[in-house]
N, C-alpha and C positions, 0 to 999 in steps of 0.2 A: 455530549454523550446522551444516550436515550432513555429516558426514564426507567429505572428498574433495570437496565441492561437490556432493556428492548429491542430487537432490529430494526434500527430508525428506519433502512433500507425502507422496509414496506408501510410503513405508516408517515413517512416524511411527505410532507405540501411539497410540490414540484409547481413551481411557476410555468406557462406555457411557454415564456419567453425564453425562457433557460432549457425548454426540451430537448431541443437539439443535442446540446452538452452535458444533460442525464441520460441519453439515448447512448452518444460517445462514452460515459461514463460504465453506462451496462456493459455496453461492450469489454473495455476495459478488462472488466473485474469478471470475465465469461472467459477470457483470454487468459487473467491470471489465475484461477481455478482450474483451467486445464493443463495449463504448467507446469499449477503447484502437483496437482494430479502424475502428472510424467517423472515429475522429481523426483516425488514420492516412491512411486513404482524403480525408478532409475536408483535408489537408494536402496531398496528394499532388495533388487535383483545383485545391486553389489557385494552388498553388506553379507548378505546369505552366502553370494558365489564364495566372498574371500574366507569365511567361515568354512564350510565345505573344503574348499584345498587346502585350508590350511590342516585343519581336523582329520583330512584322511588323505591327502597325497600330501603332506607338508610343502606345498607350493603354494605361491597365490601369484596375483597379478602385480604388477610394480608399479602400475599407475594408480590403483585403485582406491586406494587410500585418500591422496592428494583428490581426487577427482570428488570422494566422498565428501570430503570437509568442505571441498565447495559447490555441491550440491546444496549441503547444509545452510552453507550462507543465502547463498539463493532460495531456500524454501523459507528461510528468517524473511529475506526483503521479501517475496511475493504475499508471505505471510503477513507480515506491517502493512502492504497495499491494499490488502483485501480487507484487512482489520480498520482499515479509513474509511471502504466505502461504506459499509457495516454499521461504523460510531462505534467501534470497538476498540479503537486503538486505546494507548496508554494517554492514558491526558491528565495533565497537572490543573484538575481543574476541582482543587477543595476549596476557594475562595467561591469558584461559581457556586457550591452546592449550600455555604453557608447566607446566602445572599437571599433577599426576598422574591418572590413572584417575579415584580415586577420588575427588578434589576438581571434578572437571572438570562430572560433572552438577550439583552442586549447586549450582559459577560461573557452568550456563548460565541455571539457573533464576532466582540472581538479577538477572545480565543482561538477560534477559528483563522478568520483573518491574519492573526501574530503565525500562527501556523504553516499555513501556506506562506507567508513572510520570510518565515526560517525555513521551509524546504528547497524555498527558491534563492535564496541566498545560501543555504551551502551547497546548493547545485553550482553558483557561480562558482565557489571555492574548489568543487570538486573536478569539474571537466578541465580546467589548465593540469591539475595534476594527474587527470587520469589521460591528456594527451601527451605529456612526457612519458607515464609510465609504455605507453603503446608506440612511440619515437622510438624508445629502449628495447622491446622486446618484452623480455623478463625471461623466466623459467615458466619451461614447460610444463603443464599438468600434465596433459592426454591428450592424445590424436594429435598433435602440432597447434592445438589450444593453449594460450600463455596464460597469466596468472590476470595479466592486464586484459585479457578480452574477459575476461568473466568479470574483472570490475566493473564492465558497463554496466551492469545491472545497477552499481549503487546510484548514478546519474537517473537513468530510467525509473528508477522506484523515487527517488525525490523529485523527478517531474510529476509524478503519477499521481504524488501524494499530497504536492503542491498543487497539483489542478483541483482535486478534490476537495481541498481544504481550502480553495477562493471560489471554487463555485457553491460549497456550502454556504461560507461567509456570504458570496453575492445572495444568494437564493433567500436564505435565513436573513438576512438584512434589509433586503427587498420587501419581505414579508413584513417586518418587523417596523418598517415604515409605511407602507403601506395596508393596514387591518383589512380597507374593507375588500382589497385583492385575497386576504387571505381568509375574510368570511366566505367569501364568494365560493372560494375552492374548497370549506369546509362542505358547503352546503351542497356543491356538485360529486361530492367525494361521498354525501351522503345520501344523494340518491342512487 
């Protein structure tokens, strides 16, 4: 997490060797911003519509509902992805905060590290069961979208969030072992 709640984003040491994968990483998180953006707008225009007929032609749509709630889940996972690359997500990390200086980066890196650990192991957990649920079909939300295509998202956000949290690990570990890699790039960062 970034001191004070800071947005690590812009004041984070980026190795050059890891460019590449913060460049992909940008990207990433400009793709789930716009998304989350569409969702947003896509929630906002339901939520009113069904409001509206309900209120004054007592009709509404028969999908809509369904459709909203999992709008919802999906602005939760895009929301979680964004909130990683950030350093905002939820972190169980009141051992790190009580910990000295000098233990303190090496806690974060393994936190990190355990992180991506657990995003990528219940990715494994998750894609056998989410290619039964799509074997099967399921029920319909809307448009001939099943309940199972919109679970793709929960694989996609724990890859997302998996990448982010072993390239942080690498990057912050990197650092973390190598100082004068990371004076170097204070001193370039501060001209």
């Amino acid at each position: 997490m970034a001191p004070d709640g800071a947005d690590a984003g812009a004041t984070r040491l980026e190795l050059p060797l890891l460019a590449p994968l913060f460049r992909l990483d940008r990207w990433l998180v400009a793709a789930e911003v716009g998304l989350l953006g569409l969702l947003l707008a896509g929630m906002i225009f339901l939520g009113l519509g069904q409001v509206v007929l309900r209120e004054f032609f007592q009709s509404g749509w028969s999908w809509a509902d369904g459709l909203l709630r999992h709008f919802v889940l999906l602005t939760g996972l895009f929301g979680a992805m964004t909130a990683t690359h950030a350093r905002r997500h939820l972190a169980m990390d009141a051992l790190v905060r009580v910990l000295p200086d000098s233990l303190r980066r090496g806690a974060e890196v393994i936190a990190e590290a355990l992180s991506g650990f657990t995003c990528f192991w219940l990715l494994v957990i998750v894609v056998p069961y989410l290619r039964d649920e799509l074997a099967h079909g399921g029920e319909e939300v809307a448009f001939g979208i099943t309940q199972a295509q919109f679970q793709i998202a929960f694989p996609v956000a724990l890859a997302v969030m998996g990448f982010r949290f072993t390239l942080l690990a690498l990057n912050d570990g990197l650092l973390l072992c190598f100082p004068r890699a990371e004076a170097a790039l204070l001193r370039e960062k501060g001209n």
